[in-house]
KOLDOLO-259874 format. One record per residue (C-alpha): residue number from 1; residue in one letter; x, y, z. Coordinates in steps of 0.5 Angstrom, whole numbers, plus 500, padded with zeros to 3 digits. Layout:
N
NUM / a / X / Y / Z
...
END
This chain:
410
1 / x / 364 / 673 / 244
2 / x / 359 / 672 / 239
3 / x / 354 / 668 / 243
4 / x / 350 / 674 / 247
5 / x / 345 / 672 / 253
6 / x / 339 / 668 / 253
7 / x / 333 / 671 / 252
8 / x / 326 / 669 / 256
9 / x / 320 / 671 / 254
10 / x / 313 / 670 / 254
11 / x / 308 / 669 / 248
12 / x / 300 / 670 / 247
13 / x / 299 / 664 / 242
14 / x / 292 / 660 / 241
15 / x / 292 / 653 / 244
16 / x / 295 / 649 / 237
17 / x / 302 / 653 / 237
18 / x / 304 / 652 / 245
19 / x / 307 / 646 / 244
20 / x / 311 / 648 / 239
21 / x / 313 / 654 / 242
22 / x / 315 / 652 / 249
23 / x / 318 / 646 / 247
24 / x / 322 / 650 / 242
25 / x / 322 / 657 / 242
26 / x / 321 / 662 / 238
27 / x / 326 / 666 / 233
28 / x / 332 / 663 / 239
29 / x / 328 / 666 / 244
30 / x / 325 / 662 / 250
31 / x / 319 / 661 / 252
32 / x / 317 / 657 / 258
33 / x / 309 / 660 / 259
34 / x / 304 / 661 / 253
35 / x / 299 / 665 / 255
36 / x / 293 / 662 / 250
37 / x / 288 / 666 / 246
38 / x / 282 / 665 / 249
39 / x / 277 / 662 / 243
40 / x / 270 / 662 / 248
41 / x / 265 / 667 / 247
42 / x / 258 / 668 / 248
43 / x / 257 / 667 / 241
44 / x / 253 / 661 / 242
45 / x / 248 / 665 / 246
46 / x / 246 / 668 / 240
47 / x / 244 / 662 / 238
48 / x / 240 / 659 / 244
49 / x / 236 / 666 / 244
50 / x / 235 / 664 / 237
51 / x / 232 / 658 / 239
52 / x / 228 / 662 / 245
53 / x / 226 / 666 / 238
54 / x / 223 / 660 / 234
55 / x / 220 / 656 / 240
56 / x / 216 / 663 / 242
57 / x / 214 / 663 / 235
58 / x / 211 / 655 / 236
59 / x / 208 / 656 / 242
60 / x / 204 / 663 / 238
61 / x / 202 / 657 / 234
62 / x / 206 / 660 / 227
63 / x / 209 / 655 / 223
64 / x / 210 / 651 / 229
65 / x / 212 / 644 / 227
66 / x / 218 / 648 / 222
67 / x / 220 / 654 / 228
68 / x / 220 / 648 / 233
69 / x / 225 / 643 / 229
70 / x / 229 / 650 / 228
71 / x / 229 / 651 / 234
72 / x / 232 / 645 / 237
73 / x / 237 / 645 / 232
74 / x / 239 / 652 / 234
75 / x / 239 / 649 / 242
76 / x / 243 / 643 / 240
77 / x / 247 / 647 / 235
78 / x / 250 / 653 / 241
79 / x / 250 / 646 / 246
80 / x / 255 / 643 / 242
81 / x / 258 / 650 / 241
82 / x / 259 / 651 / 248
83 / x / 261 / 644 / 249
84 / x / 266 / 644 / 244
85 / x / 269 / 652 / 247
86 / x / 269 / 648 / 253
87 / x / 274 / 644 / 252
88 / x / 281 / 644 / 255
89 / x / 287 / 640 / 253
90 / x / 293 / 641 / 258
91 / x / 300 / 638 / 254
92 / x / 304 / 633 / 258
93 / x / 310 / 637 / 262
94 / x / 305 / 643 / 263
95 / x / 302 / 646 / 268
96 / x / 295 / 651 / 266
97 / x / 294 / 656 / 271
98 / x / 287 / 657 / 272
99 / x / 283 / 664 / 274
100 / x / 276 / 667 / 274
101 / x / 274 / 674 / 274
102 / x / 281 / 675 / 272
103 / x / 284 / 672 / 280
104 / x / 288 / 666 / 279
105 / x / 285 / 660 / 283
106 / x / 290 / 654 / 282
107 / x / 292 / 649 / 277
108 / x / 290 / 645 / 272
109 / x / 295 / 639 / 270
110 / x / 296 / 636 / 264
111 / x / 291 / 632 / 262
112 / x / 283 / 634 / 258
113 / x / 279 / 639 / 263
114 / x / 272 / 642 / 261
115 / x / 271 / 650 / 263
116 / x / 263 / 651 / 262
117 / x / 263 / 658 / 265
118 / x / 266 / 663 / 260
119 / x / 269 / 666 / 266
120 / x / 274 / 661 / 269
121 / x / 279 / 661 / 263
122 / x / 287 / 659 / 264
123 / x / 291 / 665 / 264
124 / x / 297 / 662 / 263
125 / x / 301 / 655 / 261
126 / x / 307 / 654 / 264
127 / x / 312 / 648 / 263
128 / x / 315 / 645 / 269
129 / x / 318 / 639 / 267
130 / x / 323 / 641 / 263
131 / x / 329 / 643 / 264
132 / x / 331 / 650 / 260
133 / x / 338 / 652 / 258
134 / x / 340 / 659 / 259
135 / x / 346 / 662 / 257
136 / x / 349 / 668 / 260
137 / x / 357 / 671 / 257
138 / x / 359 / 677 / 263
139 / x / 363 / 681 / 259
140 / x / 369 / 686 / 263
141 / x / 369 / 682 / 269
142 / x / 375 / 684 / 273
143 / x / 380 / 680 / 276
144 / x / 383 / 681 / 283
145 / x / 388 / 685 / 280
146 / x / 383 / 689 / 277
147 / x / 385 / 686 / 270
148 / x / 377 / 686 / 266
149 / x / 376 / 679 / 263
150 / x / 374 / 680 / 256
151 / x / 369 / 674 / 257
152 / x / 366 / 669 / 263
153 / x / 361 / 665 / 260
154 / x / 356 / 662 / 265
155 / x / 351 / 657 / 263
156 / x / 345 / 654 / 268
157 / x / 339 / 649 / 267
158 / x / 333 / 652 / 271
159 / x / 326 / 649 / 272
160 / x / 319 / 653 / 274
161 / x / 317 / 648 / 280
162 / x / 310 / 653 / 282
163 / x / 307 / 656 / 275
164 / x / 303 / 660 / 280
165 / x / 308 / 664 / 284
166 / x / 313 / 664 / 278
167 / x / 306 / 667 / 274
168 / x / 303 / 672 / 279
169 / x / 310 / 674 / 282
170 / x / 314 / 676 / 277
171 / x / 313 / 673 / 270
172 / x / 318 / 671 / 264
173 / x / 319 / 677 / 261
174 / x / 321 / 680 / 268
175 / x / 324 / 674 / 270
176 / x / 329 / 674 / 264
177 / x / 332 / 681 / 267
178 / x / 332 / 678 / 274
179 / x / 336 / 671 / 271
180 / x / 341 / 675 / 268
181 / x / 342 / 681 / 273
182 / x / 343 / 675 / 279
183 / x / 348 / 671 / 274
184 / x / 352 / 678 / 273
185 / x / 352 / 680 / 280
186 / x / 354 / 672 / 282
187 / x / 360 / 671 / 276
188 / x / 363 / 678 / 278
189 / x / 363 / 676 / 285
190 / x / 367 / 669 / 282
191 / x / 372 / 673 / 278
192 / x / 374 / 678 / 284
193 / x / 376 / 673 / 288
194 / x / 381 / 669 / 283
195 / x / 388 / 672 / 279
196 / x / 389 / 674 / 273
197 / x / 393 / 667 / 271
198 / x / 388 / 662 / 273
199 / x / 383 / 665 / 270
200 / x / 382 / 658 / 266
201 / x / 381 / 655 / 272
202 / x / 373 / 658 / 272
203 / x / 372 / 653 / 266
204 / x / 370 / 647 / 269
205 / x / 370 / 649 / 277
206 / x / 365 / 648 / 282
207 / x / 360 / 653 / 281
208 / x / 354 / 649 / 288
209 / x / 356 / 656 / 292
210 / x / 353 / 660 / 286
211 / x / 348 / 655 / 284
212 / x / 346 / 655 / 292
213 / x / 346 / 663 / 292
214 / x / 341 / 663 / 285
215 / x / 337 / 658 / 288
216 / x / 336 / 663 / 294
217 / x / 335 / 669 / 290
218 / x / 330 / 666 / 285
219 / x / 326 / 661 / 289
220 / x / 321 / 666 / 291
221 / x / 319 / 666 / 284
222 / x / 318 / 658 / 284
223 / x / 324 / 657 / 280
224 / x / 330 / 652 / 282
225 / x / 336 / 652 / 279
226 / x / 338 / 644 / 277
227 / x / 345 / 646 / 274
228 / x / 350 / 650 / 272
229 / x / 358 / 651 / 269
230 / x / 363 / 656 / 266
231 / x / 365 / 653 / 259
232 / x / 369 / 658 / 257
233 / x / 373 / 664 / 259
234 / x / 377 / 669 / 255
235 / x / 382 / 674 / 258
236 / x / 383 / 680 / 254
237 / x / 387 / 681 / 248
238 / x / 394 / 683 / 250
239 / x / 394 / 679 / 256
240 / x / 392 / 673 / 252
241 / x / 399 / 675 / 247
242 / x / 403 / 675 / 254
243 / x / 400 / 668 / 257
244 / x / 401 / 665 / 250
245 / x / 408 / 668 / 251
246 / x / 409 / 665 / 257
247 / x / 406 / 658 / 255
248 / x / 411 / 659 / 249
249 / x / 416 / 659 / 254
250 / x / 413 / 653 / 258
251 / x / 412 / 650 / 254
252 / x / 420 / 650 / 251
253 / x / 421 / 649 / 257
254 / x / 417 / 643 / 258
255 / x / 421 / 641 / 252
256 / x / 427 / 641 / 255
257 / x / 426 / 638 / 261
258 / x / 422 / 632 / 257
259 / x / 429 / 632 / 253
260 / x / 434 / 633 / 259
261 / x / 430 / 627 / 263
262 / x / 431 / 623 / 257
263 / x / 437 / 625 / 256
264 / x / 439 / 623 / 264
265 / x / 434 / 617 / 263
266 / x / 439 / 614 / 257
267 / x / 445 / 617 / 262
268 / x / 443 / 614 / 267
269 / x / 440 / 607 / 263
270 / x / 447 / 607 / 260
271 / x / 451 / 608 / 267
272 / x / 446 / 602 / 270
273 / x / 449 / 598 / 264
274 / x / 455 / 600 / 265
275 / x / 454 / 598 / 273
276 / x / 451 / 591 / 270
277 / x / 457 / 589 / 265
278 / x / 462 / 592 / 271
279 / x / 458 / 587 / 276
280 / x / 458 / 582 / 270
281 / x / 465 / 583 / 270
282 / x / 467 / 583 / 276
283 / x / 463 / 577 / 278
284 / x / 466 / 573 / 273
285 / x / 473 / 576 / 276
286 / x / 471 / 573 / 283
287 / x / 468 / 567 / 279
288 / x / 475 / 566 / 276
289 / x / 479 / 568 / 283
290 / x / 475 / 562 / 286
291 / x / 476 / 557 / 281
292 / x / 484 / 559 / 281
293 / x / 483 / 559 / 288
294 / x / 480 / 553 / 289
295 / x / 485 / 550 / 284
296 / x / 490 / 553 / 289
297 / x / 487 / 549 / 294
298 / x / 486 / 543 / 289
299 / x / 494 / 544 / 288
300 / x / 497 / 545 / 295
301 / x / 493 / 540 / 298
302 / x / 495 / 535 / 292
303 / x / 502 / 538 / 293
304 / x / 501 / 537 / 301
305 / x / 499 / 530 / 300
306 / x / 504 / 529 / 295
307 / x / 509 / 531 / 300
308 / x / 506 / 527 / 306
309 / x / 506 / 521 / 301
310 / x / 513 / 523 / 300
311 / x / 514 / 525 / 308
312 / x / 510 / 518 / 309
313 / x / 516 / 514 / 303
314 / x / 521 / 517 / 307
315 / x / 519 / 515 / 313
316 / x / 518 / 509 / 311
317 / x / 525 / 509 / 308
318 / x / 528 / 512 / 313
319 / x / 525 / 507 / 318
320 / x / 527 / 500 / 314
321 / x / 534 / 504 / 313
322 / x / 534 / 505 / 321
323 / x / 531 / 497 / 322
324 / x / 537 / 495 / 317
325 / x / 542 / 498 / 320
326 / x / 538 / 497 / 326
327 / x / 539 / 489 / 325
328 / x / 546 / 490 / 322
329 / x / 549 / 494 / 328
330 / x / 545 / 487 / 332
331 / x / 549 / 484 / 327
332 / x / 556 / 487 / 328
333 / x / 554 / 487 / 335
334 / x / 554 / 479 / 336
335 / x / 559 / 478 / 331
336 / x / 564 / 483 / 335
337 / x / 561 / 479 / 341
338 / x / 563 / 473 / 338
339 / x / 569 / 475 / 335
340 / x / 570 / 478 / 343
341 / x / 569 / 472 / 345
342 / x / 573 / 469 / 340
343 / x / 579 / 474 / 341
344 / x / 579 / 473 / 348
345 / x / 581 / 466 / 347
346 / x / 586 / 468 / 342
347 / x / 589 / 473 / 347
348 / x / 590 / 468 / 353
349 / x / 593 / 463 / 348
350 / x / 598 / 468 / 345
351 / x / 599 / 471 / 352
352 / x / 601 / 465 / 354
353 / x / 606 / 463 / 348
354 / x / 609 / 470 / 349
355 / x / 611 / 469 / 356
356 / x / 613 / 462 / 353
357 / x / 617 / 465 / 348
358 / x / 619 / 471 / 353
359 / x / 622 / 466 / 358
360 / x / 626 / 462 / 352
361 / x / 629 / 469 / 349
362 / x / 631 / 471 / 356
363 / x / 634 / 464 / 357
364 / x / 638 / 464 / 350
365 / x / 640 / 472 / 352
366 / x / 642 / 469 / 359
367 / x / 647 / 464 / 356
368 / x / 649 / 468 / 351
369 / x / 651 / 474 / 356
370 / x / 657 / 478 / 356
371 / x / 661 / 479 / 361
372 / x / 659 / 486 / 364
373 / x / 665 / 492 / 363
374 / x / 664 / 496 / 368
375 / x / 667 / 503 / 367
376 / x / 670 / 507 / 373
377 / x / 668 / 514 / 374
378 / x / 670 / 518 / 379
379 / x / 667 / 517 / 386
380 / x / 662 / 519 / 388
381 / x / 658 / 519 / 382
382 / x / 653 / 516 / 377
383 / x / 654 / 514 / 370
384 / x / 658 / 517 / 366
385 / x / 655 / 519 / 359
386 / x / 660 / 516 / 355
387 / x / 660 / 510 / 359
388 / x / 653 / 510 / 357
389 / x / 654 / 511 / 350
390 / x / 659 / 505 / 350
391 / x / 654 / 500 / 353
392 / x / 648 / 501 / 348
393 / x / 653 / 500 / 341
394 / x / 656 / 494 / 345
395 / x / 650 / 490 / 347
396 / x / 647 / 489 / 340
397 / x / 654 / 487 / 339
398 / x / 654 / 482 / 344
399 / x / 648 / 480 / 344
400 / x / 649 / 478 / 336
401 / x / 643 / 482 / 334
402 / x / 643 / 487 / 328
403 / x / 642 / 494 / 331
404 / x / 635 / 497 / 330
405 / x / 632 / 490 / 328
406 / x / 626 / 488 / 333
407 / x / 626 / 483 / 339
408 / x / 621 / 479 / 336
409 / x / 618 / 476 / 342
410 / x / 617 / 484 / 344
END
């Protein structure tokens, strides 16, 4: 990696050049603390033993009037001097760490301060309100496997909270060597405990637990740490080659799954299709089952009806036929009665002219009867068969009636 660590520093410059130079460094390094050139001195004491000079020379009464106006330019002259030296101007956001006789005795804020006394001076100007990026890329950490990453970049935000700890007790150009030896040692000890393959994941996780161990390190110096993150990771060369294959094949198999379930998707779209135009038909097939069956029954309740209006019809027939029978039978029935009745009278009459004529055929036959021919057989015996014969071809004869004609009254 090209980006190398964060340099800090501290500069020796004189009290136009501090804003500058902690707001924007110097040739890419930081500057948090400026130690500003002191420009007091006793020069203006020359001045005022001069006017001690001249005022000596107008008591003495040598060109008194001349020797007094000198000097009282002279004393006004190092009084303005000293006044102007005295003047100290704190930058906003900074902190002035104030000392006499080279011990430090506290702070200035920022702000106009006047330091009569050439001895208290301000040994150093601390920023303390702003924020200061640092940059650490750790090269050659290892992972769990022991594989050494080509790269782990760490970068964090700090912010000096006590000027006169951070002044007293260790001091930027010091403090720049601490930093990156507690980063250091904090991101090896992140790198170990994660595999070679997820080394990626370092970018953008949670750094609070190292955070939390800078702050433990660095507050005794008077520097909170506010943030930190790991932007970027680098894996070593052969190992990227691999991963890049590895990704490769991940990728292509991410393709063939997107594509298979695309794949499967349309299948599957095209069998629910096929699914809804088989329920389509299989609905429309029911629809049409029950219309034919409600035709059906439309049918054979039509036909059921037909057959009880015919049933009903032949019924009805059958009834008027039976009633007409009925009432001609009744009919037959009185006009046989009557007939009966009417053929009882006929039968006595006619059984009374058939006696009648019976008694005048037996009268008739009994005046036109032969004399009886008897036949003698032998004793003691009946009819003979010839003498029977005998008496039916004569009777017919004697009694004048052709033979097989009928006796009419019989």
């Amino acid at each position: 990696m090209s980006r190398e660590f964060s340099k800090i520093k501290e500069s020796l410059a004189s009290w136009s050049d501090i804003r500058q130079l902690l707001r924007g460094g110097e040739q890419g390094q930081l500057v948090p603390v400026v130690i500003p050139k002191d420009r007091r001195g006793f020069a203006w004491m020359t001045l005022i033993f001069f006017a001690v000079y001249l005022a000596g020379m107008a008591a003495t009464g040598t060109m008194v009037l001349t020797a007094s106006l000198a000097a009282v330019f002279f004393l006004v002259v190092a009084l303005i001097w000293m006044w102007r030296r005295a003047i100290i101007e704190i930058e906003e956001g900074t902190t002035g760490v104030r000392s006499r006789w080279g011990a430090i005795t506290g702070t200035l804020p920022p702000g106009r301060h006047y330091l009569w006394l050439p001895w208290d001076r301000v040994d150093a100007v601390v920023d303390t309100s702003t924020e200061i990026p640092y940059s650490a890329p750790i090269v050659a950490c290892p992972t769990a496997e022991n594989v050494p990453l080509k790269s782990i970049e760490f970068f964090l935000k700090f912010r000096i909270v006590d000027p006169v700890a951070f002044v007293r007790t260790i001091g930027a150009g010091n403090f720049d060597l601490v930093l990156s030896s507690a980063v250091q040692d904090a991101i090896r000890q992140r790198s170990r405990r994660v595999n070679t393959e997820r080394a990626y994941d370092l970018r953008g996780s949670d750094v609070g637990d190292m955070q939390e161990a800078l702050n433990r390190q660095l507050g005794r110096y008077g520097v909170r740490v506010t943030g930190a993150n790991i932007p970027d990771v680098q894996l070593p060369d052969q190992y990227q080659q691999h991963l890049a294959t590895r990704e490769k094949v991940a990728k292509e198999l991410s393709a063939y799954e997107r594509e298979w379930e695309l794949t499967r998707k349309r299948r599957i779209d095209t069998l629910l299709m096929e699914i809804e135009r088989s329920k389509k038909t299989r609905d429309a097939r029911v629809v049409e089952v029950k219309a034919a069956h409600n035709k059906a029954r439309k049918d054979v309740a039509r036909m059921l009806e037909e057959q009880e209006t015919e049933a009903q019809r032949v019924r009805w027939e059958i009834e008027a036929r039976g009633r007409a029978e009925l009432t001609a039978a009744e009919n037959e029935a009185k006009a046989l009665r009557r007939l009966a009745d009417s053929y009882r009278d006929n039968r006595a009459v006619l059984q009374y002219e058939l006696a009648r004529r019976r008694l005048d055929v037996g009268a008739k036959l009994a005046e036109n009867a032969p004399q009886p021919l008897v036949v003698r057989t032998q004793q003691g015996t009946g009819d003979s068969a010839l003498s029977t014969l005998l008496l039916a071809q004569l009777l017919p004869r004697l009694s004048g009636t052709p033979n097989g004609e009928k006796n009419p009254a019989s």
